[in-house]
Steps between C-alpha positions, in 0.01 A plus 500: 500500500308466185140607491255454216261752390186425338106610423311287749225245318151700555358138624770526777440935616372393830904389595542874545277568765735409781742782365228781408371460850875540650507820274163601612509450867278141501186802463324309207380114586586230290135485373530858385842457326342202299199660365702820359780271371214327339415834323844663475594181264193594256613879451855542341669387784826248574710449827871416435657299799866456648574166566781337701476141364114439577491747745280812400743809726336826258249592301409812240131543347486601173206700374524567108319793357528745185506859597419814261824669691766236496419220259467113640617521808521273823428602868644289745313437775574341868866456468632249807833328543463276810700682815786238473581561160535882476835702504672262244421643116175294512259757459753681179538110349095515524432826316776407231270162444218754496623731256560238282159291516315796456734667196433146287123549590506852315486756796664825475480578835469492837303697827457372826345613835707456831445611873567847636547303812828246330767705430746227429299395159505854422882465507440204285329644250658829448809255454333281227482852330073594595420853524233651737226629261194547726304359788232189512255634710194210621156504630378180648085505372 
Protein backbone atom coordinates (compact mmCIF):
# COMPACT_ATOMS: atom_id res chain seq x y z
CA UNK A 1 0.00 0.00 0.00
CA UNK A 2 1.26 3.43 -0.64
CA UNK A 3 -0.04 6.28 1.42
CA UNK A 4 0.67 9.96 0.93
CA UNK A 5 1.35 12.33 3.62
CA UNK A 6 0.66 15.86 3.45
CA UNK A 7 -0.28 19.39 5.43
CA UNK A 8 -4.01 19.62 4.86
CA UNK A 9 -5.12 23.12 2.87
CA UNK A 10 -6.45 25.43 5.93
CA UNK A 11 -9.64 26.15 3.49
CA UNK A 12 -10.24 22.33 3.70
CA UNK A 13 -9.57 21.76 8.16
CA UNK A 14 -13.14 20.94 8.58
CA UNK A 15 -12.29 17.23 6.60
CA UNK A 16 -10.83 16.31 9.97
CA UNK A 17 -13.66 16.49 12.08
CA UNK A 18 -14.96 13.02 11.36
CA UNK A 19 -11.53 11.63 12.74
CA UNK A 20 -11.02 14.12 15.85
CA UNK A 21 -14.47 13.13 16.94
CA UNK A 22 -13.53 9.21 16.58
CA UNK A 23 -10.44 10.21 18.76
CA UNK A 24 -12.56 12.17 21.06
CA UNK A 25 -15.48 9.98 21.68
CA UNK A 26 -18.14 12.06 19.14
CA UNK A 27 -18.16 14.55 22.74
CA UNK A 28 -17.66 17.85 20.70
CA UNK A 29 -20.55 18.63 17.84
CA UNK A 30 -19.69 19.41 14.52
CA UNK A 31 -20.65 23.10 15.14
CA UNK A 32 -18.11 23.23 17.93
CA UNK A 33 -15.25 21.54 15.95
CA UNK A 34 -15.80 24.25 13.16
CA UNK A 35 -15.63 27.33 15.14
CA UNK A 36 -12.20 26.27 16.97
CA UNK A 37 -10.78 24.96 13.65
CA UNK A 38 -11.75 28.36 12.50
CA UNK A 39 -9.44 29.80 15.25
CA UNK A 40 -6.81 27.05 15.56
CA UNK A 41 -5.92 27.94 11.69
CA UNK A 42 -5.24 31.78 12.77
CA UNK A 43 -2.69 30.84 15.68
CA UNK A 44 0.47 28.87 14.48
CA UNK A 45 -1.28 25.94 13.78
CA UNK A 46 -1.27 23.10 10.70
CA UNK A 47 -2.88 19.53 10.57
CA UNK A 48 -0.87 17.01 8.45
CA UNK A 49 -3.18 14.15 7.04
CA UNK A 50 -2.63 10.37 5.94
CA UNK A 51 -4.17 9.67 2.90
CA UNK A 52 -4.95 6.36 1.14
CA UNK A 53 -5.58 7.66 -2.42
CA UNK A 54 -8.36 10.37 -1.53
CA UNK A 55 -9.20 8.78 1.46
CA UNK A 56 -8.24 10.88 4.66
CA UNK A 57 -7.39 7.34 7.36
CA UNK A 58 -5.02 9.80 10.09
CA UNK A 59 -4.40 12.92 11.11
CA UNK A 60 -1.58 14.92 13.43
CA UNK A 61 -2.11 18.74 14.51
CA UNK A 62 0.70 20.70 14.49
CA UNK A 63 1.01 23.63 16.84
CA UNK A 64 4.36 25.69 16.20
CA UNK A 65 5.77 27.74 18.98
CA UNK A 66 9.31 29.17 20.16
CA UNK A 67 10.14 28.24 23.67
CA UNK A 68 12.86 30.03 26.04
CA UNK A 69 13.78 26.16 27.11
CA UNK A 70 14.03 24.27 23.88
CA UNK A 71 14.24 26.57 20.90
CA UNK A 72 11.38 26.34 17.93
CA UNK A 73 9.75 23.57 18.68
CA UNK A 74 6.46 21.70 17.53
CA UNK A 75 3.77 20.02 19.78
CA UNK A 76 1.76 17.60 18.15
CA UNK A 77 -1.52 17.53 18.99
CA UNK A 78 -4.58 14.91 18.42
CA UNK A 79 -2.69 12.19 16.79
CA UNK A 80 -5.39 9.54 15.03
CA UNK A 81 -4.76 6.76 12.57
CA UNK A 82 -8.22 5.42 11.58
CA UNK A 83 -8.81 1.79 13.55
CA UNK A 84 -8.28 -0.12 10.21
CA UNK A 85 -5.05 1.18 9.49
CA UNK A 86 -3.07 0.72 12.75
CA UNK A 87 -0.55 -2.17 13.53
CA UNK A 88 1.23 -1.86 10.08
CA UNK A 89 4.32 0.92 10.47
CA UNK A 90 1.72 3.64 9.67
CA UNK A 91 1.90 5.60 12.62
CA UNK A 92 6.36 5.31 12.49
CA UNK A 93 6.02 6.22 8.41
CA UNK A 94 3.86 9.32 9.89
CA UNK A 95 6.29 10.67 12.48
CA UNK A 96 9.31 10.11 9.98
CA UNK A 97 7.13 12.58 7.48
CA UNK A 98 6.82 14.66 10.65
CA UNK A 99 10.25 14.91 11.61
CA UNK A 100 11.08 15.93 8.42
CA UNK A 101 8.35 18.76 7.65
CA UNK A 102 9.00 20.26 10.76
CA UNK A 103 13.17 20.02 10.62
CA UNK A 104 12.94 22.11 7.01
CA UNK A 105 10.56 24.57 8.90
CA UNK A 106 13.48 25.31 11.50
CA UNK A 107 12.27 23.47 14.74
CA UNK A 108 14.67 22.02 17.08
CA UNK A 109 12.38 20.15 18.84
CA UNK A 110 9.66 18.42 19.88
CA UNK A 111 7.04 17.92 23.24
CA UNK A 112 3.83 16.45 23.21
CA UNK A 113 1.01 15.63 25.71
CA UNK A 114 -0.62 12.05 25.65
CA UNK A 115 -3.22 10.21 27.94
CA UNK A 116 -2.43 8.57 31.26
CA UNK A 117 -5.37 6.53 30.28
CA UNK A 118 -3.52 5.11 26.45
CA UNK A 119 -0.78 3.20 27.25
CA UNK A 120 -0.16 1.86 23.81
CA UNK A 121 0.95 5.58 22.47
CA UNK A 122 3.06 5.70 25.42
CA UNK A 123 4.79 2.62 23.92
CA UNK A 124 4.83 4.61 20.80
CA UNK A 125 6.47 7.34 21.89
CA UNK A 126 9.05 6.09 24.20
CA UNK A 127 9.91 4.09 20.89
CA UNK A 128 10.20 7.22 18.62
CA UNK A 129 12.88 8.07 21.34
CA UNK A 130 10.40 10.86 23.81
CA UNK A 131 11.32 11.07 27.31
CA UNK A 132 8.83 11.69 30.22
CA UNK A 133 9.79 15.19 31.53
CA UNK A 134 6.75 16.29 33.58
CA UNK A 135 2.99 16.28 33.79
CA UNK A 136 0.23 18.63 31.86
CA UNK A 137 -2.02 19.25 34.46
CA UNK A 138 -5.70 21.25 33.17
CA UNK A 139 -8.40 23.24 34.67
CA UNK A 140 -11.49 23.63 32.62
CA UNK A 141 -12.60 27.71 33.58
Amino acid sequence: MSFLFKIIDKQNINSIIPLVQKLNGNKDTDAVLKQRFSEMITQNYECAGIFDNEKLIGICGLWFCTRHYSGKSVEPDHVYIDDTYRGKGLGKQFFEWIYNYVRLKGCESIELNTYVSNPPSHKFYYNEGFKILGYHFFKKL
